[in-house]
TIBA-691649 format. One line per 10 residues: their letters; for each residue z, x, y of C-alpha. Coordinates in Angstrom, 1 decimal, decimal comma. Each point is the difference from the previous one (the first is absolute). Last residue first. Layout:
// residues N
a	Z X Y  ...
//
This chain:
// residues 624
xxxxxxxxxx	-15,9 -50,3 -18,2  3,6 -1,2 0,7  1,6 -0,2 -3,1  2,2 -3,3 -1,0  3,2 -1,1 -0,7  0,2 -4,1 -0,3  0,7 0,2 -3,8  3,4 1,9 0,9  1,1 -3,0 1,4  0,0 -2,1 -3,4
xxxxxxxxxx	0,9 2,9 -2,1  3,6 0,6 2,0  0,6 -3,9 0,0  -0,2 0,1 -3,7  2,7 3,0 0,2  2,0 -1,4 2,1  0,4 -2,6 -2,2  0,5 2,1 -3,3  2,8 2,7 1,6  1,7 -3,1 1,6
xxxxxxxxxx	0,4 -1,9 -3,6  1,4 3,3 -1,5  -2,3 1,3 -3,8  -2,4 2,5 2,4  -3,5 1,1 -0,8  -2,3 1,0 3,0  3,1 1,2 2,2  -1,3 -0,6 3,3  -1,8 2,5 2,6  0,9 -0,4 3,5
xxxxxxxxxx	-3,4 -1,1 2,0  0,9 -1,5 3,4  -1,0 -3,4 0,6  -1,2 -1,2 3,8  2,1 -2,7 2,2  3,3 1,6 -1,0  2,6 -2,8 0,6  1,3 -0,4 3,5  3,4 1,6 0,1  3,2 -1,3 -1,8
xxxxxxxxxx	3,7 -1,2 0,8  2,0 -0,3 -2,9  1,5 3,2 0,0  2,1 0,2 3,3  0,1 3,0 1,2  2,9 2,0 0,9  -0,2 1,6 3,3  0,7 4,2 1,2  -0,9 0,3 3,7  -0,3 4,5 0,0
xxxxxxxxxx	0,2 1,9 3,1  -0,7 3,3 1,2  1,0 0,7 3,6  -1,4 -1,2 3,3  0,7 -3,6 -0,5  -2,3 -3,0 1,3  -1,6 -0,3 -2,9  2,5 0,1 -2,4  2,3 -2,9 2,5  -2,9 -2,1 0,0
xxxxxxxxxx	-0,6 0,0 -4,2  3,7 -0,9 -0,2  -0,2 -2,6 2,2  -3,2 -1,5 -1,7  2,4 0,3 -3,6  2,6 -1,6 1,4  -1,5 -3,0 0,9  -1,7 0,3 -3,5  2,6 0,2 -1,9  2,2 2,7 -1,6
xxxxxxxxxx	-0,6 3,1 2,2  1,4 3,5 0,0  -0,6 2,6 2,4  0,4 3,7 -1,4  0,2 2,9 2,1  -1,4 2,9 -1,5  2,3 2,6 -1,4  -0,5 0,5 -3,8  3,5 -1,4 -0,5  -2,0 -3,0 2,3
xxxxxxxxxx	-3,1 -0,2 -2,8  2,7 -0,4 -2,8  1,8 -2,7 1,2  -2,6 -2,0 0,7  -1,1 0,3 -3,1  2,7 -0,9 -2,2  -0,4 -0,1 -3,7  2,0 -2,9 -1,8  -3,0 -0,4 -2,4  -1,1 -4,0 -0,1
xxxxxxxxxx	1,3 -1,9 -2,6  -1,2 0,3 -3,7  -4,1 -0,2 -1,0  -0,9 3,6 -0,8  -0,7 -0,6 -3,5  2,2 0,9 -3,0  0,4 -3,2 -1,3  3,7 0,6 0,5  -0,5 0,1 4,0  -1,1 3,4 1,8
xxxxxxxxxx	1,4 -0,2 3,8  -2,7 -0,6 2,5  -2,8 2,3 1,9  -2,9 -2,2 -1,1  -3,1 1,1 -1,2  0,7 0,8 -3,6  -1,6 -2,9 -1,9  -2,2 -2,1 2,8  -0,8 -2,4 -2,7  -2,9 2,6 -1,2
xxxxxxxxxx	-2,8 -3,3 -0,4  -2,3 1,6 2,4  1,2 -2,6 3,3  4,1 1,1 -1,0  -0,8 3,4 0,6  -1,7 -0,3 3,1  2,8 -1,8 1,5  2,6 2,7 -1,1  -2,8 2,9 0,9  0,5 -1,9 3,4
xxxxxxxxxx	3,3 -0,5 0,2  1,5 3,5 -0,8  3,8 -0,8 -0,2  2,9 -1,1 1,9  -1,6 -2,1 2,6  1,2 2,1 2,8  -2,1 0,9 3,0  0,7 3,0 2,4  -1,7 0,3 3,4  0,3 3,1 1,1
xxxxxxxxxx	-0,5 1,0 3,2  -1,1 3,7 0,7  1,8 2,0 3,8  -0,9 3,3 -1,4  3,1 1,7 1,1  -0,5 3,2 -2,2  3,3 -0,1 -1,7  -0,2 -3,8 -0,3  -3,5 -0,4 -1,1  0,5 2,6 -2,4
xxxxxxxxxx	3,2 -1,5 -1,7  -2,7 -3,1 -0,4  -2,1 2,1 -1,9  2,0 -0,1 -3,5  -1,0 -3,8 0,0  -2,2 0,3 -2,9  -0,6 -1,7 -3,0  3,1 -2,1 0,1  -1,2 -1,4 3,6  -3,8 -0,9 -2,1
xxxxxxxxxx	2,2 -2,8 -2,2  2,0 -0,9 3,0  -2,4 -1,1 1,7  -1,7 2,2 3,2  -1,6 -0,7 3,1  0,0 2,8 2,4  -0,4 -1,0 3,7  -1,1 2,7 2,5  0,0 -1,0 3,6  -2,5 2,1 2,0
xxxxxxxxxx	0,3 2,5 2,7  0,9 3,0 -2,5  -3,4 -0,7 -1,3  -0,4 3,0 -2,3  3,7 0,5 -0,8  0,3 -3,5 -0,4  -2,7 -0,2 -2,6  1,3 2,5 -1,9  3,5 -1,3 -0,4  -1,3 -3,2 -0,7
xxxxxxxxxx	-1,9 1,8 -2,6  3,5 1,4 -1,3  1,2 -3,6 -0,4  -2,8 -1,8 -1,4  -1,3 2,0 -2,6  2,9 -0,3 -2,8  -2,6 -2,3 -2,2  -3,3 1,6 -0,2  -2,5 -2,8 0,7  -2,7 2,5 -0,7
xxxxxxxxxx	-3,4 -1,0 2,2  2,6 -2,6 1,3  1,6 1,6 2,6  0,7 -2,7 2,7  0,2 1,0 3,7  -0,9 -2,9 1,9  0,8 0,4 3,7  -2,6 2,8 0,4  -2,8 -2,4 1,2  2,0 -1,7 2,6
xxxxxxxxxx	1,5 -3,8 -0,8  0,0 -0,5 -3,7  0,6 -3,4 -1,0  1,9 0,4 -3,5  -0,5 -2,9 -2,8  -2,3 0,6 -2,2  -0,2 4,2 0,1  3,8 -0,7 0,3  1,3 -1,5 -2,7  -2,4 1,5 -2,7
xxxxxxxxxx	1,9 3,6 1,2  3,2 -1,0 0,4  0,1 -1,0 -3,9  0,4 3,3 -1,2  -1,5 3,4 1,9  -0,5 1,3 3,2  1,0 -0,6 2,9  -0,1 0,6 3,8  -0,2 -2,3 3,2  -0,3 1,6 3,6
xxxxxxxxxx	0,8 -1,5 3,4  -2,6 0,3 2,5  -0,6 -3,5 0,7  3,0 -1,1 -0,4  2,5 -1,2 -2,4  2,7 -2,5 -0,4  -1,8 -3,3 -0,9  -2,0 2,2 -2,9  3,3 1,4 -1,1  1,5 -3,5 -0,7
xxxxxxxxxx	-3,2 -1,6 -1,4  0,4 3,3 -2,5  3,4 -1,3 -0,9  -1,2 -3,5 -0,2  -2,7 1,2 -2,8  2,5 1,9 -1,9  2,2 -3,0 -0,3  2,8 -0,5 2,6  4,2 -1,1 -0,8  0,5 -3,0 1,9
xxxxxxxxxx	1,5 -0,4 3,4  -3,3 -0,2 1,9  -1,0 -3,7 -2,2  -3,4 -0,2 0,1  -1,3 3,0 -0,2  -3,6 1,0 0,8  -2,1 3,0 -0,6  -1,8 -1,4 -2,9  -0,5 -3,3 1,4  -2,0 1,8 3,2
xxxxxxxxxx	-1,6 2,5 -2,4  -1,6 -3,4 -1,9  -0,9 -1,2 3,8  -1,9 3,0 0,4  -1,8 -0,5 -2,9  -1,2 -3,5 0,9  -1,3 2,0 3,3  -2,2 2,8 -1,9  -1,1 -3,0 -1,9  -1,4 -1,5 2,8
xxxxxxxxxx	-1,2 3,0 1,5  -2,0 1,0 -3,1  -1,6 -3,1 0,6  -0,7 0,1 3,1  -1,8 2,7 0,1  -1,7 -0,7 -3,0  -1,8 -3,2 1,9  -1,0 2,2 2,8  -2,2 2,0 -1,8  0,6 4,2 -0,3
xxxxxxxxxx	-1,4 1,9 3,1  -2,8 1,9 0,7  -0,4 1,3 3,4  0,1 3,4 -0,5  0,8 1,0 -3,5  -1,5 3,7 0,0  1,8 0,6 3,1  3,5 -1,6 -1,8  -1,0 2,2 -3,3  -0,1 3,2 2,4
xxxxxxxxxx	3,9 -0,5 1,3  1,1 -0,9 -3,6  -1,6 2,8 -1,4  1,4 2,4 2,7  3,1 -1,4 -0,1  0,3 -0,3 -3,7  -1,3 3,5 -0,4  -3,2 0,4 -2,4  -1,1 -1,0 -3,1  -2,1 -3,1 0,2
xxxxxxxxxx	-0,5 -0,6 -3,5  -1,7 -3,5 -1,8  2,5 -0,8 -2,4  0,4 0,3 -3,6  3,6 -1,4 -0,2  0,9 3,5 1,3  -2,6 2,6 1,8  1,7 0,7 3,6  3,2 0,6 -2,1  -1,3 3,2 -1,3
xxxxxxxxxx	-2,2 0,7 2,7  2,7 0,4 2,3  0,2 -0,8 3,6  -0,4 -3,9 -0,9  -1,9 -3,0 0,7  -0,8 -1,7 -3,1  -2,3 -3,1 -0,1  -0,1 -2,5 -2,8  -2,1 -2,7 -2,0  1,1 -3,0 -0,6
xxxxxxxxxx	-2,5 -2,2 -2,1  2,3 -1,8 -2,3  2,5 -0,4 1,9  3,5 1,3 -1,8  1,5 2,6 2,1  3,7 -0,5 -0,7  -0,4 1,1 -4,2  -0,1 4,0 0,5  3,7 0,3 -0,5  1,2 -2,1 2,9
xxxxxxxxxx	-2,8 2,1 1,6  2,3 1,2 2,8  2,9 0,1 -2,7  -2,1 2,2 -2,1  -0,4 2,2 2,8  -3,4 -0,1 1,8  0,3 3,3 1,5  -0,7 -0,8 3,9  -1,3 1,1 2,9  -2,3 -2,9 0,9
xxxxxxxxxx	-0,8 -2,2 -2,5  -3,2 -2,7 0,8  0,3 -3,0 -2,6  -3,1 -1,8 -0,2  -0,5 -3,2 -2,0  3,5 -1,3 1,4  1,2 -3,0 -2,4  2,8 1,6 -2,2  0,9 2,6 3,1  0,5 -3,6 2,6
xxxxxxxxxx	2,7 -1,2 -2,3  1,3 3,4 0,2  0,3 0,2 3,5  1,3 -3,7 0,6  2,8 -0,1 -3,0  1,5 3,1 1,5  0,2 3,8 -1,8  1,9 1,2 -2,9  -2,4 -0,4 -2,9  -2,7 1,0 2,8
xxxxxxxxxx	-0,5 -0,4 3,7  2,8 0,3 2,5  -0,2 -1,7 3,4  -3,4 -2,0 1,0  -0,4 1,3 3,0  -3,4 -1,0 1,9  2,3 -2,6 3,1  2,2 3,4 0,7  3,4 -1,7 -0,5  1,2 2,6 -2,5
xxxxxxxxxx	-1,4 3,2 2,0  -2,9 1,5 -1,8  0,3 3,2 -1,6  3,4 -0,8 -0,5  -0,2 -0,1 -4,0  -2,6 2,7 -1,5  2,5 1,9 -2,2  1,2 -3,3 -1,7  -3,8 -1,4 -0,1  -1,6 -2,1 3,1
xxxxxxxxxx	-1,5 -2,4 0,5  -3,1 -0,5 2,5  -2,0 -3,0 1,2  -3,5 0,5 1,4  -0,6 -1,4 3,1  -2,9 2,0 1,1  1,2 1,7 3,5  3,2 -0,6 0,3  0,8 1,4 -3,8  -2,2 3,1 0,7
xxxxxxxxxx	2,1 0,8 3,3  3,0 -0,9 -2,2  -0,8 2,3 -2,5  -0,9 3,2 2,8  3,6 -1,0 1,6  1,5 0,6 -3,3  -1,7 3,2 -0,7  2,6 2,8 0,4  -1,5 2,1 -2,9  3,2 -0,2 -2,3
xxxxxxxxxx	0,4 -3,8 1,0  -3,6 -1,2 -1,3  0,5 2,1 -2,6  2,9 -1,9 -1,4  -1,8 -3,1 -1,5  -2,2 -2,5 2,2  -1,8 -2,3 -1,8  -2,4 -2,0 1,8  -1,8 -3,3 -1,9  -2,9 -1,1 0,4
xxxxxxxxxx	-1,1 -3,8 -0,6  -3,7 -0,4 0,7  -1,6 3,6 -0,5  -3,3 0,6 1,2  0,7 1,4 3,3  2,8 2,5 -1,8  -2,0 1,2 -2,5  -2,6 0,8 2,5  2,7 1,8 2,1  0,9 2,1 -3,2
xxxxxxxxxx	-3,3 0,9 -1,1  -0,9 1,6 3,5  3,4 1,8 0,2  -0,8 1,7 -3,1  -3,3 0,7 1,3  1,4 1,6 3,2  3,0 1,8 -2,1  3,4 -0,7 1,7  1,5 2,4 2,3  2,5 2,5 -1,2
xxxxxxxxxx	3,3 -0,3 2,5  1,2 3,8 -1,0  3,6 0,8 0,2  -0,4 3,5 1,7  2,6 2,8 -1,3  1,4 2,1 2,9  1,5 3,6 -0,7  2,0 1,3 2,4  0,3 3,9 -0,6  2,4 1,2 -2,8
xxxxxxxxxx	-2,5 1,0 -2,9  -2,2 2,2 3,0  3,1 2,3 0,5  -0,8 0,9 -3,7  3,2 0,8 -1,8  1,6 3,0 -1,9  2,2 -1,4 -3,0  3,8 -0,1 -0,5  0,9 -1,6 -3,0  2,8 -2,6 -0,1
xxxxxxxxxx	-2,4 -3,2 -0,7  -1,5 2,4 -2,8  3,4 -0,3 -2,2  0,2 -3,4 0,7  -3,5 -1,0 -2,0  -1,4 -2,2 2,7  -1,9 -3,6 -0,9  -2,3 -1,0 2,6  -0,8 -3,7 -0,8  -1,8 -2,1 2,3
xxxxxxxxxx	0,7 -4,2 -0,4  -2,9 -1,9 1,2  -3,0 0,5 2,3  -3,3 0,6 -1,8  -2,1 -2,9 2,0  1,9 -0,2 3,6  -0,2 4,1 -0,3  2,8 1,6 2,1  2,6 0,3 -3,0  -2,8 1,4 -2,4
xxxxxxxxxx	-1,6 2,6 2,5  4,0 0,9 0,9  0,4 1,0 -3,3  -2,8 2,3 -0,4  1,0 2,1 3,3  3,5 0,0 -2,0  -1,9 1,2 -3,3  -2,0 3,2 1,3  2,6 1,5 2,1  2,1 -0,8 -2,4
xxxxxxxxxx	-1,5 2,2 -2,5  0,8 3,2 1,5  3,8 -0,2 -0,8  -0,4 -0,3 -3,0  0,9 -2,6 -3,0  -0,8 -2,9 2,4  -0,4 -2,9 -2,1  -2,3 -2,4 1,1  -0,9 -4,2 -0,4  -2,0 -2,2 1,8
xxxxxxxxxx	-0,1 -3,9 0,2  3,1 0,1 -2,2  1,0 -2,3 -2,5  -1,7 1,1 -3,0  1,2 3,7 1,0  3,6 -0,5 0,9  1,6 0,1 -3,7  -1,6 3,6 0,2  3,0 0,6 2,1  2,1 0,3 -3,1
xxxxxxxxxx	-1,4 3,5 -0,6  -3,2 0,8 -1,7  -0,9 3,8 -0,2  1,4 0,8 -3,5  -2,1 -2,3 -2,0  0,0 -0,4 -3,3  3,9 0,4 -0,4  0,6 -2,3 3,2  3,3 1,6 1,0  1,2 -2,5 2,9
xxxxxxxxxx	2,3 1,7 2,5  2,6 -1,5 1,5  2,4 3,5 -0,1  -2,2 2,7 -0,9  -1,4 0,1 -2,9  -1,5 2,7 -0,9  1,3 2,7 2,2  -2,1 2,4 3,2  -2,9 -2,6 -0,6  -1,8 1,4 3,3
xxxxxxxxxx	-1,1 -3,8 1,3  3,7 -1,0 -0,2  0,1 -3,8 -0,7  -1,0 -2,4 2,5  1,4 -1,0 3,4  -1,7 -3,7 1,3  -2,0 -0,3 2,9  -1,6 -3,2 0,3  -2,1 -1,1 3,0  -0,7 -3,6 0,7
xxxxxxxxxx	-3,1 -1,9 0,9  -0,7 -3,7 -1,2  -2,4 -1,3 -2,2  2,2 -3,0 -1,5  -0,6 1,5 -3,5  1,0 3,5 1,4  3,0 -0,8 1,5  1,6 -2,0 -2,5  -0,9 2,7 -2,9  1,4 2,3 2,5
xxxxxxxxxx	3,4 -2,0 0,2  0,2 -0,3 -3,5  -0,2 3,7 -0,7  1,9 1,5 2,5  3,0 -0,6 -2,1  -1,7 2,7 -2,7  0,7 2,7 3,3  3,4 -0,7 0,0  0,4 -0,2 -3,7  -1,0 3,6 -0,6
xxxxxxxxxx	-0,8 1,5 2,9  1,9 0,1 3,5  -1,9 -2,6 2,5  -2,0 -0,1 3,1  -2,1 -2,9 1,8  -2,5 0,5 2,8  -0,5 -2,9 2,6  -2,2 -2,0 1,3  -3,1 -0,3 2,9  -3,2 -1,7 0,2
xxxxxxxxxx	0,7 -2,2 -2,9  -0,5 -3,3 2,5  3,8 1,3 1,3  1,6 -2,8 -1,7  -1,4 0,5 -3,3  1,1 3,7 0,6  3,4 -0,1 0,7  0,2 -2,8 -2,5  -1,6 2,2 -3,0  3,0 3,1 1,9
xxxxxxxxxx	2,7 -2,8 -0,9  -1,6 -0,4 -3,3  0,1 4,2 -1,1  3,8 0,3 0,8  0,9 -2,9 -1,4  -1,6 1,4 -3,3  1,8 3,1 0,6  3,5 -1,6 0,6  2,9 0,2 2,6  -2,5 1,6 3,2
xxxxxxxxxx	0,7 2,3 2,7  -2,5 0,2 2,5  -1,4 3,4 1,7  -1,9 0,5 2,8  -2,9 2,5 -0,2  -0,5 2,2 2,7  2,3 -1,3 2,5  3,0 -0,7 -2,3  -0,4 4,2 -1,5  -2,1 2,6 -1,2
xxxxxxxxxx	2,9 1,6 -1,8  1,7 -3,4 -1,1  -3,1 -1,3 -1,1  -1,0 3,7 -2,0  3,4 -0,1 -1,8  -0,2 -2,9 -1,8  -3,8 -0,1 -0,2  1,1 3,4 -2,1  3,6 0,7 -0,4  0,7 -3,7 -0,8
xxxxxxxxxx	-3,2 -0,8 -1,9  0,6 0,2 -3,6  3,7 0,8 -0,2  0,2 -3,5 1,5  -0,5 -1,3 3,5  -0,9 -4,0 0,7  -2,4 0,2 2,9  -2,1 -3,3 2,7  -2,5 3,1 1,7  -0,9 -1,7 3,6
xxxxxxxxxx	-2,8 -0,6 2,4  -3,0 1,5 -2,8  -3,5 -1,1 1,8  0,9 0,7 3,5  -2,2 -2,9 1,9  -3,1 0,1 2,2  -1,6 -2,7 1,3  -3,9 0,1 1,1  -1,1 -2,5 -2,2  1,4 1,5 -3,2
xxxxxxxxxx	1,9 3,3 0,1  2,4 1,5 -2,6  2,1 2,9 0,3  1,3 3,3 -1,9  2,1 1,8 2,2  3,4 -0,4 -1,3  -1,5 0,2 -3,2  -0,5 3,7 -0,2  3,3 1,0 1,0  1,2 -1,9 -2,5
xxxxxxxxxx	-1,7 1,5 -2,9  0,0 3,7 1,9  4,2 -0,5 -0,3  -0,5 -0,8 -3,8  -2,7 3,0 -1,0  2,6 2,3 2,0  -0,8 1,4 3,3  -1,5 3,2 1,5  -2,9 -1,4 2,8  -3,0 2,1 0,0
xxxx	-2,8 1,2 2,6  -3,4 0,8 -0,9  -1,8 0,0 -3,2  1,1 -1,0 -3,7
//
C-alpha cells in the first residue's frame, strides 16, 4: 500500500470506517451506521470492545442492549423508520451471543431491511482446539457457529486478516445501500484479528457516500403496462412496503387522483394512503377488509407496487379469482417484479409510479366502480366504528375496544408497532393510519418479542414522534429484556401491554384446523392433562415496573382512555397494562389462509376442519 497510513487495530479501523460511510438519495445525505447496539463477551470485548471506547461517543455511539436478538430488531426499526437509509451495526461475544443474532437477521433480511452484524468469532490463528464456545466440526475445521448466519444474511464475510476488510466492509455497505440486495450484512471477526494492529490506507477513512438509485422504468415495459391499465375494467392497486421504502406515497396518490383506481394495501404497505383518502380500501388479503378483498376476487387487473405477495397477501394464492385477471408488477427487483406471471415494470416505485401517471393521462376508471368501491369502503367503516365502541365505559375492553382507545388518543405523528399474535389481523382491518410511518407492522416474519426493542428503534430515529408498542402477553414473555434499556437510555417508549393469558391467535387457529387449541393457553394443567385450569397467577404489571417503567393500569374502558392520555403525555417510559375481555372478536377474516390439516384424524374437530380444509383448498390456482 502507497502513501500515508493510519496504525490501528482491525476493530478500531471497522469503526472508523463506518462513521463515514453515507447514503444519498435526492440530494439528502445521511451517516449510514448512527449507532453500534453491543453485548461484550471474551469474543468482542477487547476488540469492537475496545476499539468503541478508543474511538469514542462522537465517532460511533454506543448503546447498551439486554439481548442479541433485541439488539438486531431495534436496529430493523431504526431502519424501517429511516426508509433504510440509515441503521445501526450490532456486536456480540461468540458462541451463543453471536447464534442469538440469528433470528433477528433472518427477520431483517426477509423484510429487506439494512442492518450490519458484527459478531466475534473463533481465533483465526487456532493457538488451542477448542477454545471456549467453539464448535469442532470434524470435517470441517474452518466453520464456526457464525456459519448459522449464512442463509439469513444478505452477505456474509469473515475477516481472517487484517487486509481483507478492506475488501469485505466496502462489500457490505453495496448490500445495505442497495434497495434490491439490502438485508441483514454479516461481517463475522475472529477476536484474535479484531486486536491486531495493521497499517491503514488514509483513503479507507474518507467519507464515503453510497447513492440509492431511483432506476426508471423500462419505455416498453412502461408501454405494456399503461395499455394494461386502459383496457382493464376493475383494477385493483396494491401497495406493499416498497411504496414506503422509496418515499412514494404522494407519487400513489397522484396516480389515485388522476385515474380512480382503488388501492389496498398489504401489512408492510398500510399508510400509504391515509384512511379516509376516498381510493383506500385498508388491508387486503386473509387479514385485510371486506371491501378490498371483495373487490381482489372481481378485479381482472391487479397492478402490485413494491410488494412480495406473501401468502397472506394472496390469502394463499386463492383471493384473485376472475377468470381473466391478468397482473402488473411494479417493483425495484426483478425478482418480485416477475410473480403471478405479471407483466414487469421493474423500476423504483416513485419513479414508476410517477411515469405510469404520464403514460395514463387522462384515463380514468368508470364512474359506476367508483362508487362502488366507495360504498363499500363506507359499510366498512361503520364495521370499525362497532368494533371500536363500548357500550358500557366501566366494563372490562375487548381487543378491538382497546385499539378504539388508542386510535381516539393519537395523533397524526404518533407511531404504532407490532408484530406478531392476534394484533396483527386486528389492526390491518381495523387501524386508520394517519401519516405513512404510523403503521409499523412486521409481518414479513411475525417474530414475536419484536415490539419493544423496535419501539426503541423507531424512537431513536424519530425522537419527535410517539412510539407505541403493542404487545400481549404471550410476545411480553418472549422478550421484554429491553425495557431496562429504555429506562437507562431514556428512550421515552409506551407500552401498551395486553393480557389474555395465552397466545390467542395460534389458540383461535388451532381450534379452526381441528387441534382444539391444545397447549395455547397459559393455565394451570388439569387431570386430563391439558392446559385448561385457572388462569396462571403471573403478574405482569408487576414485572415490567421491577424492570423500571412506569406502569398504568386500567380495568375499564374509562380508565383505559385515561390511562392511554396520561402515556402519552409523559416524558418517561410508560406501560398501560389492561385485561381483555375474551368474548369480544374482530371482523372475521374476509379471505382464507392455507394452514395444512391433519388428512387422517379419529377427533370430531380434526375430521371437520378437515373437509372444510379440501373444500377451500380447491379454489387455489396458478397464475399463468
Amino acid at each position: 500500500m502507497t502513501g500515508s497510513t493510519r496504525r490501528l487495530t482491525v476493530a478500531q479501523a471497522l469503526v472508523e470506517f463506518l462513521a463515514h460511510q453515507y447514503t444519498e438519495r435526492d440530494g439528502r445525505r445521511r451517516r449510514l451506521i448512527n449507532a453500534c447496539w453491543g453485548i461484550f463477551g471474551h469474543g468482542n470485548v477487547a476488540g469492537l470492545g475496545q476499539a468503541l471506547l478508543e474511538c469514542g461517543r462522537t465517532t460511533m455511539p454506543y448503546l447498551q442492549g439486554r439481548n442479541e436478538q433485541a439488539m438486531v430488531h431495534a436496529a430493523v426499526g431504526y431502519a424501517r423508520q429511516s426508509d433504510r437509509l440509515s441503521t445501526h451495526a450490532v456486536t456480540t461475544s461468540i458462541g451463543p451471543g453471536a447464534t442469538n443474532l440469528v433470528t433477528g437477521a433472518a427477520l431483517a433480511t426477509v423484510n429487506r431491511l439494512p442492518v450490519l452484524l458484527l459478531p466475534g468469532d473463533a481465533f483465526a490463528t487456532r493457538p488451542a482446539e477448542p477454545v471456549l464456545q467453539q464448535l469442532e466440526h470434524p470435517s470441517a475445521g474452518d466453520v464456526s457457529v457464525n456459519d448459522a448466519l449464512r442463509p439469513v444474511s444478505r452477505y456474509f464475510d469473515r475477516v481472517v486478516r487484517p487486509e481483507m476488510l478492506v475488501p469485505a466492509a466496502l462489500q457490505a455497505m453495496r448490500v445495505l445501500t442497495d434497495p434490491v440486495e439490502t438485508g441483514a450484512v454479516t461481517l463475522a471477526m475472529p477476536q484474535d484479528v479484531q486486536a491486531e494492529a495493521f497499517d491503514w490506507p488514509e483513503e479507507f477513512f474518507a467519507d464515503r457516500v453510497w447513492h440509492v438509485r431511483r432506476p426508471a422504468p423500462d419505455a416498453a415495459e412502461l408501454a405494456e403496462a399503461a395499455r394494461a391499465v386502459r383496457a382493464a375494467r376493475r383494477p385493483l392497486i396494491i401497495a406493499g412496503g416498497g411504496v414506503h421504502h422509496s418515499e412514494a406515497e404522494d407519487a400513489l396518490k397522484a396516480l389515485v387522483e388522476a385515474t380512480g383506481i382503488p388501492v389496498g394495501s398489504t401489512q408492510a404497505g398500510k399508510g400509504s394512503l391515509r384512511y379516509d383518502h376516498p381510493a383506500d380500501l385498508g388491508g387486503v388479503g386473509h387479514t385485510g377488509t371486506a371491501v378490498a378483498d371483495e373487490l381482489a376476487r372481481t378485479a381482472d387487473l391487479v397492478i402490485g407496487v413494491g410488494t412480495r405477495y406473501s401468502d397472506f397477501t394472496t390469502a394463499s394464492s386463492t383471493l384473485f379469482a376472475g377468470p381473466g385477471v391478468r397482473f402488473v408488477n411494479l417493483n425495484v427487483a426483478a425478482f418480485d417484479a416477475h410473480k403471478l406471471s405479471a407483466r414487469p415494470l421493474v423500476a423504483d416505485a416513485r419513479a414508476g409510479l410517477t411515469a405510469l401517471t404520464e403514460a395514463l393521462a387522462g384515463h380514468r376508471v368508470d364512474q359506476a366502480y367508483e362508487a362502488e368501491y366507495r360504498a363499500g369502503k363506507a359499510r366498512w367503516e361503520r364495521i370499525v366504528d362497532a368494533a371500536y365502541a363500548a357500550a358500557d365505559q366501566d366494563a372490562r375492553p375487548t381487543q378491538t375496544q382497546v385499539l378504539g382507545a388508542l386510535d381516539s388518543v393519537v395523533g397524526d405523528l404518533d407511531v404504532v408497532v407490532n408484530a406478531a399474535g392476534s394484533l396483527p389481523g386486528d389492526l390491518h382491518k381495523l387501524w386508520r393510519a394517519r401519516s405513512p410511518r404510523q403503521y409499523h407492522l412486521e409481518y414479513g416474519y411475525s417474530c414475536m418479542g419484536y415490539e419493544i426493542p423496535a419501539g426503541l428503534g423507531v424512537r431513536l430515529a424519530a425522537p419527535d414522534r410517539p412510539v407505541w408498542s403493542l404487545v400481549g402477553d404471550g410476545t411480553y414473555l418472549m422478550m421484554p429484556t429491553e425495557i431496562v434499556t429504555a429506562v437507562q437510555e431514556g428512550i421515552n417508549v409506551n407500552l401498551v401491554l395486553i393480557q389474555n393469558h395465552g397466545y390467542a391467535s395460534i389458540g383461535g387457529l388451532s381450534e379452526e384446523t381441528g387441534a382444539e387449541r391444545f397447549g395455547t393457553a397459559y393455565r394451570y394443567r388439569t387431570d386430563d392433562g391439558t392446559y385448561s385450569g385457572a388462569p396462571l397467577p403471573v403478574d405482569l404489571a408487576a414485572n415490567v415496573a421491577s424492570l423500571g417503567m412506569d406502569v398504568i393500569r386500567a380495568g375499564t374502558v374509562r380508565e383505559l382512555r385515561a390511562a392511554l392520555v396520561t402515556a402519552r403525555e409523559s416524558d418517561r417510559p410508560t406501560c398501560v397494562y389492561v385485561e381483555t375481555d375474551p368474548t369480544g372478536t374482530a371482523p372475521a377474516a374476509q379471505a382464507w389462509w392455507d394452514v395444512p390439516v391433519a388428512q387422517t384424524a379419529t377427533r370430531p374437530a380434526a375430521v371437520k376442519a378437515r373437509e372444510e380444509y379440501e373444500r377451500r383448498v380447491a379454489d387455489r390456482r396458478r397464475h399463468l
